[in-house]
C-alpha positions as CSV (number, residue, x, y, z in Angstrom):
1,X,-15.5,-16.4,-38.0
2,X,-17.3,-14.3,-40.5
3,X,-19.5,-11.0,-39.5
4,X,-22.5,-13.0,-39.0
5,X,-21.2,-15.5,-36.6
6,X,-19.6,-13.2,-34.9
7,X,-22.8,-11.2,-34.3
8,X,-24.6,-14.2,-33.1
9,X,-21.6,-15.2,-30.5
10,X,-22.3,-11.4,-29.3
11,X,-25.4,-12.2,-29.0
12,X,-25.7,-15.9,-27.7
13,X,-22.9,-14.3,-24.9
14,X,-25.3,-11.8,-23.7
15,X,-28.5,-13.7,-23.7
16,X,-26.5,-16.5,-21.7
17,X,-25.8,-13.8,-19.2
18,X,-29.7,-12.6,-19.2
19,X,-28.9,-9.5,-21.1
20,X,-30.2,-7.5,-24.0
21,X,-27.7,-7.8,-26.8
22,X,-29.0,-4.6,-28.8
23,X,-28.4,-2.7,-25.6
24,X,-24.6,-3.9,-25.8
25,X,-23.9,-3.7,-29.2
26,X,-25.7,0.0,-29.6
27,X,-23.2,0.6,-26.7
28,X,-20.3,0.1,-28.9
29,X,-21.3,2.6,-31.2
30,X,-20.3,4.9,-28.8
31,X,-16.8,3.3,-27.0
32,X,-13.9,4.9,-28.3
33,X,-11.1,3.3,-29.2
34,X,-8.9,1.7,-26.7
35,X,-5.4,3.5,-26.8
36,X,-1.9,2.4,-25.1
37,X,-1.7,5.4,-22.4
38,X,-5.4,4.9,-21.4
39,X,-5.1,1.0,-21.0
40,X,-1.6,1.2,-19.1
41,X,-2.9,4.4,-17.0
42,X,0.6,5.7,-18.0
43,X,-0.1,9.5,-17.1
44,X,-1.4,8.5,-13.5
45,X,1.8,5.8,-13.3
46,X,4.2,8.7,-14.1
47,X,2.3,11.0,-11.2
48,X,3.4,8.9,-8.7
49,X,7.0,9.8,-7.7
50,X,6.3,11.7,-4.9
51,X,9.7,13.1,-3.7
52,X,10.8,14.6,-0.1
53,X,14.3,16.5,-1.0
54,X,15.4,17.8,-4.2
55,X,18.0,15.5,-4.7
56,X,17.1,14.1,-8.6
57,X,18.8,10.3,-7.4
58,X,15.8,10.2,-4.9
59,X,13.1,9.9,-8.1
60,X,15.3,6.8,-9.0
61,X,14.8,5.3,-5.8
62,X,11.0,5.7,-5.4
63,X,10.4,4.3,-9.4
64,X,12.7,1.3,-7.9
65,X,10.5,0.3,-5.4
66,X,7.7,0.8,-6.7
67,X,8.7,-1.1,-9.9
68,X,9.7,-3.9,-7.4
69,X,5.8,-3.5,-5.5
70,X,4.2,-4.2,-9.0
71,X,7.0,-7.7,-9.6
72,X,6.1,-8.8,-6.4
73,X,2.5,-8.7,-7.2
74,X,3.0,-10.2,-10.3
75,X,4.6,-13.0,-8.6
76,X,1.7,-13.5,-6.2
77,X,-0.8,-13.1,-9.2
78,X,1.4,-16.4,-9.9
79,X,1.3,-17.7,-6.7
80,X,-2.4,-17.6,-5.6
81,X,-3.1,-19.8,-8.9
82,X,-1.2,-22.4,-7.9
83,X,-2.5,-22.3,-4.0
84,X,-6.4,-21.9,-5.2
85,X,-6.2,-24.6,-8.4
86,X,-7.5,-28.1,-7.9
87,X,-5.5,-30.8,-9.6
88,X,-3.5,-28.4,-11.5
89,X,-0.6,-30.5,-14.1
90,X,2.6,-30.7,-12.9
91,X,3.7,-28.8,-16.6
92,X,1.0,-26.3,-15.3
93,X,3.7,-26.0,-12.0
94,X,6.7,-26.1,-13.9
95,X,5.5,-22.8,-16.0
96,X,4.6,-20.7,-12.9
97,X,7.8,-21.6,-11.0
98,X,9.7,-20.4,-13.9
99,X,7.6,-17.8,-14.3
100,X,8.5,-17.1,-10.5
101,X,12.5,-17.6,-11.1
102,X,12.2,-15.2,-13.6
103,X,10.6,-12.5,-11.5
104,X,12.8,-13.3,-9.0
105,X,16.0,-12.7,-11.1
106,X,14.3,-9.3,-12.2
107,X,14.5,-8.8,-8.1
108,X,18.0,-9.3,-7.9
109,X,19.7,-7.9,-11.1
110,X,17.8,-4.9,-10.6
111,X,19.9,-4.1,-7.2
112,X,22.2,-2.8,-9.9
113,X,19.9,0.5,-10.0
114,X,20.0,0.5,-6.0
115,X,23.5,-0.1,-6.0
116,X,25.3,1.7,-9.2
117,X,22.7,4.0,-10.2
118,X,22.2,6.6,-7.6
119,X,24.8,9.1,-6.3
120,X,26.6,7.9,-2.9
121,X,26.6,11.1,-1.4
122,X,23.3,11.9,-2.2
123,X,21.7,8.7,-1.2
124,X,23.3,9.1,1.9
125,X,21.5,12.4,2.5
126,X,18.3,12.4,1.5
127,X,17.8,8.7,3.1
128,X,17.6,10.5,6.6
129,X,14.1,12.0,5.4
130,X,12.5,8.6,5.0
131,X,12.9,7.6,8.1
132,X,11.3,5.4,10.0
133,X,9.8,4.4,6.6
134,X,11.8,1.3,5.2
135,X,11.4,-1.2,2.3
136,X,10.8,-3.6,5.6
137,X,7.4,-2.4,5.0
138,X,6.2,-4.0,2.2
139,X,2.9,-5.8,2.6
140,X,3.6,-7.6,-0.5
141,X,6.5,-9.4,0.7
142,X,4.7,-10.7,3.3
143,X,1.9,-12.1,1.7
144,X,3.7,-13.4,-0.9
145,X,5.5,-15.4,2.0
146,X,2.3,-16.8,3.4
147,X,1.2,-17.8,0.5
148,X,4.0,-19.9,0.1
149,X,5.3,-21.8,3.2
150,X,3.4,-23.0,6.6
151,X,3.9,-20.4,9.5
152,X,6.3,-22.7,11.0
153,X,8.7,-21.9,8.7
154,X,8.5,-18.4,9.1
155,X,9.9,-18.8,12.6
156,X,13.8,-18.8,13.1
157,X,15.6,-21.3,15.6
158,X,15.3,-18.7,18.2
159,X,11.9,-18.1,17.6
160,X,10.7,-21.7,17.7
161,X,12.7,-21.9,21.5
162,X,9.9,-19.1,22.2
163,X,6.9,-21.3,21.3
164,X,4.6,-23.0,23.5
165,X,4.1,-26.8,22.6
166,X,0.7,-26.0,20.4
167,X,1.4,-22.6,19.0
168,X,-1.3,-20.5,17.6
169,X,-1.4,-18.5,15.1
170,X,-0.8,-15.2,17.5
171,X,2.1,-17.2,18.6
172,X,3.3,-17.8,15.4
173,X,3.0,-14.0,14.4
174,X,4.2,-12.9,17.8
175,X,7.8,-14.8,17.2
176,X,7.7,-14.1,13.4
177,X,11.8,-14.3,12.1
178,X,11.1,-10.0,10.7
179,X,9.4,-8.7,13.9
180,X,13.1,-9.2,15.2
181,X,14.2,-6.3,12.9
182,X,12.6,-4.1,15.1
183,X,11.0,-5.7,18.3
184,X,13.8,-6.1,21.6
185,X,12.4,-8.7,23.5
186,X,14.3,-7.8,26.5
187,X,12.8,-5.1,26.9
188,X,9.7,-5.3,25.4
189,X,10.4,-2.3,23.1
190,X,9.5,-1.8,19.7
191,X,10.3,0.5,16.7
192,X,8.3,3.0,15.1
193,X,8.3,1.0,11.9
194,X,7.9,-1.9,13.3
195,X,4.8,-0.8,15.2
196,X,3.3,1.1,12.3
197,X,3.3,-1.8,10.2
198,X,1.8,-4.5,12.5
199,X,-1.1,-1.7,13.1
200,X,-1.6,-0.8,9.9
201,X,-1.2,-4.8,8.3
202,X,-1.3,-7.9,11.1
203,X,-4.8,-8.1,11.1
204,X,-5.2,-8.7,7.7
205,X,-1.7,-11.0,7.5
206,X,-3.7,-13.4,10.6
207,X,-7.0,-13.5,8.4
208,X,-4.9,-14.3,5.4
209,X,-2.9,-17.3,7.0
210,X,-6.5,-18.8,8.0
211,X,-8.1,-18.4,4.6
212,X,-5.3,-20.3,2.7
213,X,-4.5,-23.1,5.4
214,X,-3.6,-26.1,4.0
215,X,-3.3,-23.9,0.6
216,X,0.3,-22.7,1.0
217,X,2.5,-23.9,-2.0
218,X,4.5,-26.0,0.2
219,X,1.0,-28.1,1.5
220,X,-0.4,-28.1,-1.9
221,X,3.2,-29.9,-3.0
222,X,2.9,-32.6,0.0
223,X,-0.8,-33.6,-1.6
224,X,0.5,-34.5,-4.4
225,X,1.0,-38.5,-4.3
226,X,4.2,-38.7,-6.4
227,X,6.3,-34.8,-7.4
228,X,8.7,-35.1,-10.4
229,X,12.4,-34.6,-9.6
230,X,11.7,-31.7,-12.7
231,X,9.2,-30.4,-10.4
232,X,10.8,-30.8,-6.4
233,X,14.1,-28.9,-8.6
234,X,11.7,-26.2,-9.7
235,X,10.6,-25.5,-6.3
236,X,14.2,-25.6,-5.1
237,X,15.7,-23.0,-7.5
238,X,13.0,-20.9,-6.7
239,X,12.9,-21.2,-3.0
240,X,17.0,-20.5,-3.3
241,X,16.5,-17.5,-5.9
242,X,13.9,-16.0,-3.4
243,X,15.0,-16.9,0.1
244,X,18.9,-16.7,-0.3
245,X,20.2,-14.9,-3.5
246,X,17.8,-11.8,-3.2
247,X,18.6,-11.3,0.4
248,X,22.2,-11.5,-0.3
249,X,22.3,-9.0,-2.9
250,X,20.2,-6.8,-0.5
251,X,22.7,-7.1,2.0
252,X,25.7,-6.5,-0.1
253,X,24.2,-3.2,-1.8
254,X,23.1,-2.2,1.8
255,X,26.7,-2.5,2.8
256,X,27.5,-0.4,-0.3
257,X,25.5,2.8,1.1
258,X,26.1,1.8,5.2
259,X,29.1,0.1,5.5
260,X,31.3,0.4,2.4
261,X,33.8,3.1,4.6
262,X,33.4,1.6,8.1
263,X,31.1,4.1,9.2
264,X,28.1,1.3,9.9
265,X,25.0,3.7,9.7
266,X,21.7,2.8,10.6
267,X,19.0,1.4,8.5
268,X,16.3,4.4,8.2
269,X,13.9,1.3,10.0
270,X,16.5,0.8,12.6
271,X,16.8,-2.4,12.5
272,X,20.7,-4.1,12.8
273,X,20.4,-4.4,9.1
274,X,23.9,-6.4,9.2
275,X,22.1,-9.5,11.2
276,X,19.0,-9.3,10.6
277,X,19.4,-9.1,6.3
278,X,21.6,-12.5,6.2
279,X,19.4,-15.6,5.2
280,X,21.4,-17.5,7.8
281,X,19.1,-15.1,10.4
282,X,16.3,-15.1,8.6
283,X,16.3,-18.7,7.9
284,X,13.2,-19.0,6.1
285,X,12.6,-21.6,3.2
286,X,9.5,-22.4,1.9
287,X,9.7,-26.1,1.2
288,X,12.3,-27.1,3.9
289,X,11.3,-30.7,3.2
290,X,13.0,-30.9,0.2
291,X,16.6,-29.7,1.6
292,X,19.1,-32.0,3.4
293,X,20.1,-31.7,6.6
294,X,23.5,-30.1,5.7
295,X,22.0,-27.6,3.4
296,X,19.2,-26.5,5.9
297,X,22.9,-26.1,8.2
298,X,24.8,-24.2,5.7
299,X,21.7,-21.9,4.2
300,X,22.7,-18.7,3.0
301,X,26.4,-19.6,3.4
């Protein structure tokens, strides 16, 4: 396009939207020019390791999770396209799952920080000032699993014993597979992280599962008259990548820092990390149609 079509694209734009065009273009006369640390925010990114010791390994760990909060919302960016799109192509599918398994690898080869890139000793002393805060915690995780699956799914064997024959939506929530990380339903107790969390995000997690009934990836898959093999694989690397070969690795570096000399310490949420970590407890899988009966028996072995 030359300068003169240009202009009157600028222009045709901003009539279209009931504006004045000169008022626009005048407007760039004064805009400075766009530079790299303004557009990525990079001086207000780099403010926001906020430390509690002054052990220099506890920096590392705060950039790692936060770096893991901003892939997890990339992967819902991802995910809330493919729930909210009508009649999206199955090559449109195909892209985003990769796009997912690719995220999702990110996830799990960057344990390596977690695991090999902080001090032992150090870790293992500045960790007692987080608690009761734990990576348990993260919103994100959460709605990137109810995005995904029905609520059904997020309910282990035990927890389905628990519901009533027409489960709600409370019920649902009320026997969720992670409020067993810190809820004893003996006695009725619950942790301080556990209890923080539901307060501060269950509301929002209820209104979220009604808005997107009927939405979640695993429904949007079942209204589809006829899913490529390409496609049901897609969905099945994916759901293995996400719901079985992070949690392992997040087990094994936990038994790195908890475990590795018999000592068994406690998670900082004070969950029984051990258990509750192992996708053979979790036993959540977003499109459980698509596995056999023997693998849905041997998950996360």
């Amino acid at each position: 396009m030359d300068n003169s079509e240009i202009i009157a694209a600028l222009e045709k734009k901003y009539h279209d939207l009931g504006e004045n065009p000169q008022t626009y273009l005048k407007g760039l006369l004064q805009a400075k020019p766009i530079n790299y640390w303004d557009y990525i925010q990079v001086d207000t990114l780099l403010s926001l390791q906020k430390t509690r010791t002054d052990f220099k390994d506890e920096e590392i760990f705060v950039m790692y999770h936060q770096v893991t909060e901003l892939t997890l919302k990339m992967m819902i960016h991802e995910i809330k396209q493919l729930s909210e799109g009508e009649n999206l192509s199955e090559n449109t599918w195909i892209t985003k799952l990769d796009r997912l398994k690719r995220y999702t690898r990110m996830l799990i080869t960057s344990f390596d920080i977690m695991k090999d890139g902080m001090s032992y000793d150090d870790y293992n002393t500045f960790r007692a000032t987080l608690t009761p805060a734990s990576g348990f915690q993260s919103a994100q995780f959460r709605i990137l699993e109810l995005y995904c699956t029905k609520l059904e799914n997020l309910v282990n064997n035990h927890g389905k014993e628990r519901l009533p024959k027409n489960p709600t939506i409370d019920d649902y929530f009320e026997n969720m597979y992670w409020k067993d990380a810190g809820y004893n339903r003996k006695t009725g107790k619950m942790t301080l992280t556990l209890r923080q969390f539901i307060e501060k995000y269950e509301a929002d997690f209820k209104a979220l599962a009604i808005k997107i009934k009927g939405k979640t990836l695993e429904e949007r898959i079942a209204q589809m008259p006829n899913p490529s093999e390409e496609l049901k694989d897609k969905l099945k690397q994916f759901d293995h990548f996400y719901n079985v070969a992070w949690p392992i690795v997040h087990l094994d570096t936990a038994n790195h820092y908890l475990n590795s000399k018999g000592e068994t310490k406690a998670a900082t949420g004070g969950s029984d990390w051990q258990k509750y970590l192992h996708p053979k407890y979790q036993q959540r899988k977003f499109f459980p149609k698509l596995w056999s009966a023997e693998e849905i028996a041997t998950w996360g072995e």
